[in-house]
Z-matrix of the N, CA and C atoms (Angstrom, degrees):
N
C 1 1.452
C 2 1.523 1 108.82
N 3 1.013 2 130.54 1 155.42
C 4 1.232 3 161.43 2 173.98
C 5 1.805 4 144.57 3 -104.55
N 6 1.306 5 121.63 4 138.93
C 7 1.541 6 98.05 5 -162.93
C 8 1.765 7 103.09 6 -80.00
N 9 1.368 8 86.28 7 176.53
C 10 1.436 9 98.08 8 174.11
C 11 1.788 10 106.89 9 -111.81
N 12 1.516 11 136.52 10 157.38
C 13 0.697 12 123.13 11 174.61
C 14 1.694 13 102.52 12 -148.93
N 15 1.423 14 91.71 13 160.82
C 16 1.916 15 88.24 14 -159.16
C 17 1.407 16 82.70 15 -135.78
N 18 1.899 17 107.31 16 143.80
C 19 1.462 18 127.09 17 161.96
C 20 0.978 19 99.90 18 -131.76
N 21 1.762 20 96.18 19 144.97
C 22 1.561 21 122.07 20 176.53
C 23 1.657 22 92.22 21 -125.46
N 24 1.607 23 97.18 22 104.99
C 25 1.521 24 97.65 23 -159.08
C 26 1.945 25 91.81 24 -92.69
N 27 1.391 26 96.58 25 152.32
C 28 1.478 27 89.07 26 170.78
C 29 1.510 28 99.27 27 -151.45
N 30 1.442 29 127.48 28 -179.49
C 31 1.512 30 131.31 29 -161.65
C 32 1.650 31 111.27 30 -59.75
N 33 1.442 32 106.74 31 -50.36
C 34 1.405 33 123.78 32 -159.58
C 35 1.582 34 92.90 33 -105.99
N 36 1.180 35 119.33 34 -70.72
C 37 1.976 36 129.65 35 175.28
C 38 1.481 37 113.42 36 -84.76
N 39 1.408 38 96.44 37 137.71
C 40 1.697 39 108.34 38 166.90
C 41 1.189 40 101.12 39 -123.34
N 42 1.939 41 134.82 40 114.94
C 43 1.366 42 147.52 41 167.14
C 44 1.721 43 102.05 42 -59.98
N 45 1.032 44 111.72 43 128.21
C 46 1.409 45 122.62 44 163.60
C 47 1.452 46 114.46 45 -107.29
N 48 1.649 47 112.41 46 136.20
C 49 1.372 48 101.93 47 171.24
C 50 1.848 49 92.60 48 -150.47
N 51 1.190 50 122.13 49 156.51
C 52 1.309 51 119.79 50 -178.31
C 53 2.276 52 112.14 51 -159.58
N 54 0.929 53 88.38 52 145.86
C 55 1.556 54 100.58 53 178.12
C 56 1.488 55 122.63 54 -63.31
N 57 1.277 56 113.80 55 133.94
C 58 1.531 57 99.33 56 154.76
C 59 1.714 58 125.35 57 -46.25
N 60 1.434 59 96.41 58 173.69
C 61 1.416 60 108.50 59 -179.41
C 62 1.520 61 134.35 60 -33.95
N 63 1.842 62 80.30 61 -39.75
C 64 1.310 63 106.60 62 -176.21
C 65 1.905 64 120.97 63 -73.17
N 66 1.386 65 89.57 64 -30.69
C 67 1.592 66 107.71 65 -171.60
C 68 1.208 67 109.15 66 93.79
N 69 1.680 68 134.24 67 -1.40
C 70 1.272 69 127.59 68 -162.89
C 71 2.228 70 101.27 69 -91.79
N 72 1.002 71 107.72 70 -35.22
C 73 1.516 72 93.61 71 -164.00
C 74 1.702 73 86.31 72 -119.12
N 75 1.587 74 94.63 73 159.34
C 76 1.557 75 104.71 74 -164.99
C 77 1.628 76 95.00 75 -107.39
N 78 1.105 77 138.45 76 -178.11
C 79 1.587 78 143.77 77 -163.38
C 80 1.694 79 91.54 78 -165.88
N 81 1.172 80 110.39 79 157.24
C 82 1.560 81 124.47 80 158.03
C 83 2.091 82 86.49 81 -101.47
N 84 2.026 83 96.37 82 140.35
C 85 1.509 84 93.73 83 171.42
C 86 1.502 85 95.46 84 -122.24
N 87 1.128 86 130.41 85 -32.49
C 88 1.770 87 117.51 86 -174.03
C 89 1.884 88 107.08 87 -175.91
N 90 0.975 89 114.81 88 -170.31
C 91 0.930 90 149.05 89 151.12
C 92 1.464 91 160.99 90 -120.29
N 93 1.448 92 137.41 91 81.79
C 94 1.324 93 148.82 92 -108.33
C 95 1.561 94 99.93 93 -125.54
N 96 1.458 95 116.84 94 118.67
C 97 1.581 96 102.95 95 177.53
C 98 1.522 97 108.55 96 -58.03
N 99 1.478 98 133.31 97 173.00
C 100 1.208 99 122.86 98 -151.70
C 101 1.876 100 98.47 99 -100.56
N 102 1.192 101 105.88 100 -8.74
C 103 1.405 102 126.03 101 -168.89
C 104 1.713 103 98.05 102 -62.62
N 105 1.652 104 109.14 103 -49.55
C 106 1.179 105 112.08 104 -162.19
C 107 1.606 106 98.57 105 -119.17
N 108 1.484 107 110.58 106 68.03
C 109 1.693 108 108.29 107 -171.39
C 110 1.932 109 88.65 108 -107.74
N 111 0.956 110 132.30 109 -16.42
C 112 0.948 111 117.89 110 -170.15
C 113 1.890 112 119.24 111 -117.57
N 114 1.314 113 92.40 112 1.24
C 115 1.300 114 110.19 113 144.46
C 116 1.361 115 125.78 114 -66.67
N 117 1.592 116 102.93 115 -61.43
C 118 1.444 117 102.67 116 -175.69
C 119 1.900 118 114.41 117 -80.44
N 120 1.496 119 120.77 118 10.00
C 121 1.268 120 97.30 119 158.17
C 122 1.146 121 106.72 120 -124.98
N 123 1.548 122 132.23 121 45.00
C 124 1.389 123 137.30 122 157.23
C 125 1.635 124 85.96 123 -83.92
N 126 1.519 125 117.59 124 -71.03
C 127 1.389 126 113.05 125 -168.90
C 128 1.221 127 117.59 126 -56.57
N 129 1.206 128 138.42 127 -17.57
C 130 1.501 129 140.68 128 -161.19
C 131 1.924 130 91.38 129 -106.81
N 132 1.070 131 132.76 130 -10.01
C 133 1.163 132 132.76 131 -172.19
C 134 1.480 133 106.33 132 -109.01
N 135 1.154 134 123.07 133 -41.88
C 136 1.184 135 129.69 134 142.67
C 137 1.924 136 144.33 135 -33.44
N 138 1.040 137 85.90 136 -57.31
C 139 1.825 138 120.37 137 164.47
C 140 1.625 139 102.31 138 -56.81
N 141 1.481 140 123.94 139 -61.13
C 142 0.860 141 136.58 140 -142.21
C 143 1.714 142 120.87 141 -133.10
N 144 1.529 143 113.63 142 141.73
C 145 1.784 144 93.82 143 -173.92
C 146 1.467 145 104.89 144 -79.94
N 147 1.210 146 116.17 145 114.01
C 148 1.551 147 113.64 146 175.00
C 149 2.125 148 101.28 147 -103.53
N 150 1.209 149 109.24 148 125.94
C 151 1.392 150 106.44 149 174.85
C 152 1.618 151 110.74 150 -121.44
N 153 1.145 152 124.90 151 -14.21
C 154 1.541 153 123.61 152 150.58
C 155 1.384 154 128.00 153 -130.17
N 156 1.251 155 112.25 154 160.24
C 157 1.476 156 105.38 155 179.90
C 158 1.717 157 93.78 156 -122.21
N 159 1.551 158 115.39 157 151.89
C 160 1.559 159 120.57 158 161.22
C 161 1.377 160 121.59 159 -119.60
N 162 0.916 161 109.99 160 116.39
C 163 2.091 162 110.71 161 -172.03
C 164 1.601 163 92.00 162 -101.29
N 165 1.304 164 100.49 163 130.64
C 166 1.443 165 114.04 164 167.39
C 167 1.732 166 107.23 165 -68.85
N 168 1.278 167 101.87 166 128.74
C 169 1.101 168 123.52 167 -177.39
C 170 2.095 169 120.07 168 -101.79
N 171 1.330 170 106.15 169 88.40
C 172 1.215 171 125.24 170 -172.87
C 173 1.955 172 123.93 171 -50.55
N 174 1.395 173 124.16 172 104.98
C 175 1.192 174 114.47 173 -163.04
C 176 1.101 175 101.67 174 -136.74
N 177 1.760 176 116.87 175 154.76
C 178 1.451 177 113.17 176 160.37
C 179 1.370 178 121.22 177 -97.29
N 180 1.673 179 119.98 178 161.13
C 181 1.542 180 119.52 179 168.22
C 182 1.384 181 111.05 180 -11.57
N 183 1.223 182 132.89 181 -56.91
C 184 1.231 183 134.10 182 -174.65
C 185 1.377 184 132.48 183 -71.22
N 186 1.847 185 104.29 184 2.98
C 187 1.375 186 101.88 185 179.77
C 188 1.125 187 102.00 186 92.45
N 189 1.325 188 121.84 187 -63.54
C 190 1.865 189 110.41 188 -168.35
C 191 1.954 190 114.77 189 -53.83
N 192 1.226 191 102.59 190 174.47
C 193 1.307 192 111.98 191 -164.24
C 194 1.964 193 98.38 192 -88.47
N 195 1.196 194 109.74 193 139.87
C 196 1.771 195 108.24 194 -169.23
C 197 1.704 196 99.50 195 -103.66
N 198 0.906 197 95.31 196 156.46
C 199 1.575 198 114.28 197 176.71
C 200 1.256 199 110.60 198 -19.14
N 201 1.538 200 116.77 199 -45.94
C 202 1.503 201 93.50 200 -161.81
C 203 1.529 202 107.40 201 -97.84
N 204 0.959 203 112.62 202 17.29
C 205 1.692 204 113.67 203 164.21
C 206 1.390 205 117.88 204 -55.50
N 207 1.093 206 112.24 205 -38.44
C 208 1.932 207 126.22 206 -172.01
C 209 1.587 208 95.83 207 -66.41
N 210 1.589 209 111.53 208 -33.26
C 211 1.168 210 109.96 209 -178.11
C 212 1.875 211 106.99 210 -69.00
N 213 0.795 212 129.33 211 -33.09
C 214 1.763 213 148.06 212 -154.36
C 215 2.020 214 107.47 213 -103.71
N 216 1.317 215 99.16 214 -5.52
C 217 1.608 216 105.36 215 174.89
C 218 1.352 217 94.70 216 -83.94
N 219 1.447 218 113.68 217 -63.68
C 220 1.753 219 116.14 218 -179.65
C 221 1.818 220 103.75 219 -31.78
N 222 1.314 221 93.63 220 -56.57
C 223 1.491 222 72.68 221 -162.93
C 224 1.753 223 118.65 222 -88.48
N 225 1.080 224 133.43 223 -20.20
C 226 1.255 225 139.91 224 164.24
C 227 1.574 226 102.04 225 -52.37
N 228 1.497 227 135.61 226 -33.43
C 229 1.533 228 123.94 227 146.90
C 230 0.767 229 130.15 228 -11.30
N 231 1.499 230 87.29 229 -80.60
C 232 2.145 231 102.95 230 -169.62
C 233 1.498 232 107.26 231 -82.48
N 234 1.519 233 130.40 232 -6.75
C 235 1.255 234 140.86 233 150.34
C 236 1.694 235 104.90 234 -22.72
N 237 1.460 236 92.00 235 -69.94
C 238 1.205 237 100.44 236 -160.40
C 239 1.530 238 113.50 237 -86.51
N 240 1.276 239 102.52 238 -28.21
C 241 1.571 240 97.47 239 169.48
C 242 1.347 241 113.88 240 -64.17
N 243 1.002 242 156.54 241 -42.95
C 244 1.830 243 152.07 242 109.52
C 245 1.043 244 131.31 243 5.60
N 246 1.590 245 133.77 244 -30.48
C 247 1.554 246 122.38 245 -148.40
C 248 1.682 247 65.54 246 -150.28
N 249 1.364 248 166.49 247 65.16
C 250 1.285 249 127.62 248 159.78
C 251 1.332 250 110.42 249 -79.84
N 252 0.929 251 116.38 250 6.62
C 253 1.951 252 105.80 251 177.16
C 254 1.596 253 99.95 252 -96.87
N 255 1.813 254 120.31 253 3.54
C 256 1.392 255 112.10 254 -178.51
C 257 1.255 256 109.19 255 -115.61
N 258 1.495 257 115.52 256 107.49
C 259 1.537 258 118.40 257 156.63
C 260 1.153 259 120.42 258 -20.25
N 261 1.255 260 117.78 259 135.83
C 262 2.021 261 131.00 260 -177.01
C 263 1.481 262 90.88 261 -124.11
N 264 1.275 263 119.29 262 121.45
C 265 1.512 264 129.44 263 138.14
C 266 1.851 265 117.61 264 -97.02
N 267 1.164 266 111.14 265 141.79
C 268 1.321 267 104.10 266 146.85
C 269 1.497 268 127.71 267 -107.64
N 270 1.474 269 118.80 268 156.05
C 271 1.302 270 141.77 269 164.71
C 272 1.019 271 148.02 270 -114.83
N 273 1.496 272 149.14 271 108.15
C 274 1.211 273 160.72 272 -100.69
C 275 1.862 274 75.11 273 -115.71
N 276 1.806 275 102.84 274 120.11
C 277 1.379 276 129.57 275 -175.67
C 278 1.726 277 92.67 276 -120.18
N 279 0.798 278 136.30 277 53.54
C 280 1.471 279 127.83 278 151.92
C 281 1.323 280 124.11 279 -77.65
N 282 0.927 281 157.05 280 174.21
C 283 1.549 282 160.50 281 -157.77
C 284 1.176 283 105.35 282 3.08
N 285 1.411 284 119.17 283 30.21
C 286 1.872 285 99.23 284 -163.34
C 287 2.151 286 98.71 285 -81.23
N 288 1.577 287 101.01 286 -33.08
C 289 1.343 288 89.49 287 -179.99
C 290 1.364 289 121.35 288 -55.69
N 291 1.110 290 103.50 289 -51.63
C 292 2.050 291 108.83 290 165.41
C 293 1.530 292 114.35 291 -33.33
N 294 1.642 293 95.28 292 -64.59
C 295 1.248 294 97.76 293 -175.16
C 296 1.716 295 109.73 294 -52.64
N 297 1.418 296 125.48 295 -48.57
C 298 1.655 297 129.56 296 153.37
C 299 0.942 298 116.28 297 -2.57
N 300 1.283 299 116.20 298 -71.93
C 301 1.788 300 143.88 299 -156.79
C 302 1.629 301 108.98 300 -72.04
N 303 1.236 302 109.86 301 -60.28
C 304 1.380 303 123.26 302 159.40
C 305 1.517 304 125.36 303 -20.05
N 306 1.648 305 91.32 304 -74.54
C 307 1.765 306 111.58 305 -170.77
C 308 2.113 307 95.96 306 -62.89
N 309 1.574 308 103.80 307 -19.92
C 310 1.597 309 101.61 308 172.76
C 311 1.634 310 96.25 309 -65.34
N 312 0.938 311 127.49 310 -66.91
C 313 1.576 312 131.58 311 -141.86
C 314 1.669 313 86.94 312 -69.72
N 315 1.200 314 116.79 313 -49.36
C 316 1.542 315 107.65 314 -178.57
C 317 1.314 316 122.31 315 -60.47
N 318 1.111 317 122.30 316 -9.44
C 319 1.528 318 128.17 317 -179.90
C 320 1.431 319 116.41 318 -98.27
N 321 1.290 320 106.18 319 3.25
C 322 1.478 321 118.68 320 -163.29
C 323 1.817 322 129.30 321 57.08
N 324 1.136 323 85.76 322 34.61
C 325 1.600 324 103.84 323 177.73
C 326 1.415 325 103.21 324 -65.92
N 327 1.925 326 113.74 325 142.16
C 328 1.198 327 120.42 326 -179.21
C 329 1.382 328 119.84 327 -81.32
N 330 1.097 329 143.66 328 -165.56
C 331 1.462 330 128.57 329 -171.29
C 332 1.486 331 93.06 330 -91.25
N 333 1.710 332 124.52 331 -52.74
C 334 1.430 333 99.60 332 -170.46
C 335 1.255 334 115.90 333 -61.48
N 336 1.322 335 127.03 334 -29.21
C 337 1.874 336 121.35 335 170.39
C 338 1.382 337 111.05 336 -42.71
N 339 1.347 338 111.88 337 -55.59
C 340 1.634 339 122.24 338 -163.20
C 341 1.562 340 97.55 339 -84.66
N 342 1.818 341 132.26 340 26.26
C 343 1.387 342 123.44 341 163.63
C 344 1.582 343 93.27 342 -125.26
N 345 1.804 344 121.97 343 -0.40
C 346 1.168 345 94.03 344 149.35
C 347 1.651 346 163.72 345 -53.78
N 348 0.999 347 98.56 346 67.30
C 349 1.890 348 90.81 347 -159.67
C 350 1.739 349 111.42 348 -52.18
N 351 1.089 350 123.71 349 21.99
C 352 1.737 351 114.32 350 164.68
C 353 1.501 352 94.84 351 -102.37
N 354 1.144 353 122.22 352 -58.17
C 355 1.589 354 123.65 353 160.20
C 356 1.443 355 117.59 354 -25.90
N 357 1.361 356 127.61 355 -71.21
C 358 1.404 357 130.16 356 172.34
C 359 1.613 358 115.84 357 -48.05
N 360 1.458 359 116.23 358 -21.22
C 361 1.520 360 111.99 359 -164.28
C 362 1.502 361 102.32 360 -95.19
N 363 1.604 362 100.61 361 -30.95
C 364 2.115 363 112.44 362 174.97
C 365 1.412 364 93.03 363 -61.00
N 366 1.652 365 130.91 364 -41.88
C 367 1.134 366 122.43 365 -144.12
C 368 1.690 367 86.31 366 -87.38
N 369 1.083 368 134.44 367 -63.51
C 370 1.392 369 136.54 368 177.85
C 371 1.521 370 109.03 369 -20.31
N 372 1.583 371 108.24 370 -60.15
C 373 1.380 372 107.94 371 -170.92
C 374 0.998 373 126.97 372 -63.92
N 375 1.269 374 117.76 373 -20.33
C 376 1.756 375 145.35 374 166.14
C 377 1.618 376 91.10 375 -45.17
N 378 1.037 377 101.12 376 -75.42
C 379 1.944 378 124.19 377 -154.48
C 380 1.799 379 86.65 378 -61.74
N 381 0.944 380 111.74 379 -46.49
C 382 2.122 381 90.43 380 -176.49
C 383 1.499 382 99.50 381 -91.56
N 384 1.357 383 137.99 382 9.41
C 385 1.475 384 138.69 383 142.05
C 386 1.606 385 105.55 384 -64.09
N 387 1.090 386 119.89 385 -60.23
C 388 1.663 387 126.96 386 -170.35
C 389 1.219 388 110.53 387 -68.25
N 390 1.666 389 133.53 388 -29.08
C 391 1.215 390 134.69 389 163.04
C 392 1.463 391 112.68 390 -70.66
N 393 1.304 392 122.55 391 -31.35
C 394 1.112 393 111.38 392 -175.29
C 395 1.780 394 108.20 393 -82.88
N 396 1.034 395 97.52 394 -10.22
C 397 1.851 396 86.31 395 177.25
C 398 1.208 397 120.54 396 -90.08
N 399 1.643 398 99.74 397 -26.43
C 400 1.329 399 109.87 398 177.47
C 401 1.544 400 110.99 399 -60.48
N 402 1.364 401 120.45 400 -59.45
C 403 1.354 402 139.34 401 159.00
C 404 1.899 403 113.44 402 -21.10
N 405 1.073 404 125.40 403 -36.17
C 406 0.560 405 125.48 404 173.66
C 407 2.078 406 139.62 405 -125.46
């Protein structure tokens, strides 16, 4: 078996979070400016058995797909033009920053921790890693 690894891609930050070996428990692993996201999972794919990837999948109340999806086609492209031996799922990322922010305050995170936004975006990617396993 193989890990799983989940992006919560965004303009400037991409949240990384990925599974043990097993695929059973999810981890926050980093945070990657978005400039160099495909740098760092040539090497991290390389390094490591990666057999799926999960891209948070951006929606509104209504189900339909929100603005910044158009942004997330570009790159789920060259995703795949790169990784084709790696399965792509997507995952419905709605509230996950809240949900982020939250799991800060519950942990007793200080305010400047909880105004990290590379922190909040690992933590996001975590949370549509953990939905997606659950999900499935």
């Amino acid at each position: 078996m193989g890990r799983i690894l989940a992006i919560d891609y965004g303009l400037k930050r991409t949240g990384i979070a990925v599974t043990d070996e097993m695929g059973l428990i999810a981890f926050g692993l980093t945070t990657v400016a978005t400039d160099d996201i495909f740098a760092f999972l040539k090497k991290y794919t390389t390094d490591e058995n990666v057999t799926d990837f999960v891209v948070g999948e951006p929606k509104q109340m209504n189900n339909e797909p929100s603005e910044s999806e158009a942004l997330i086609l570009p790159f789920l492209d060259k995703l795949v033009t790169n990784h084709p031996e790696i399965r792509i799922h997507r995952q419905d990322e709605r509230f996950t920053s809240k949900m982020a922010f939250q799991s800060m305050l519950d942990a007793g995170m200080g305010k400047k921790q909880r105004k990290n936004k590379a922190l909040v975006d690992e933590i996001s990617a975590t949370i549509i890693l953990q939905s997606f396993l659950e999900r499935t």
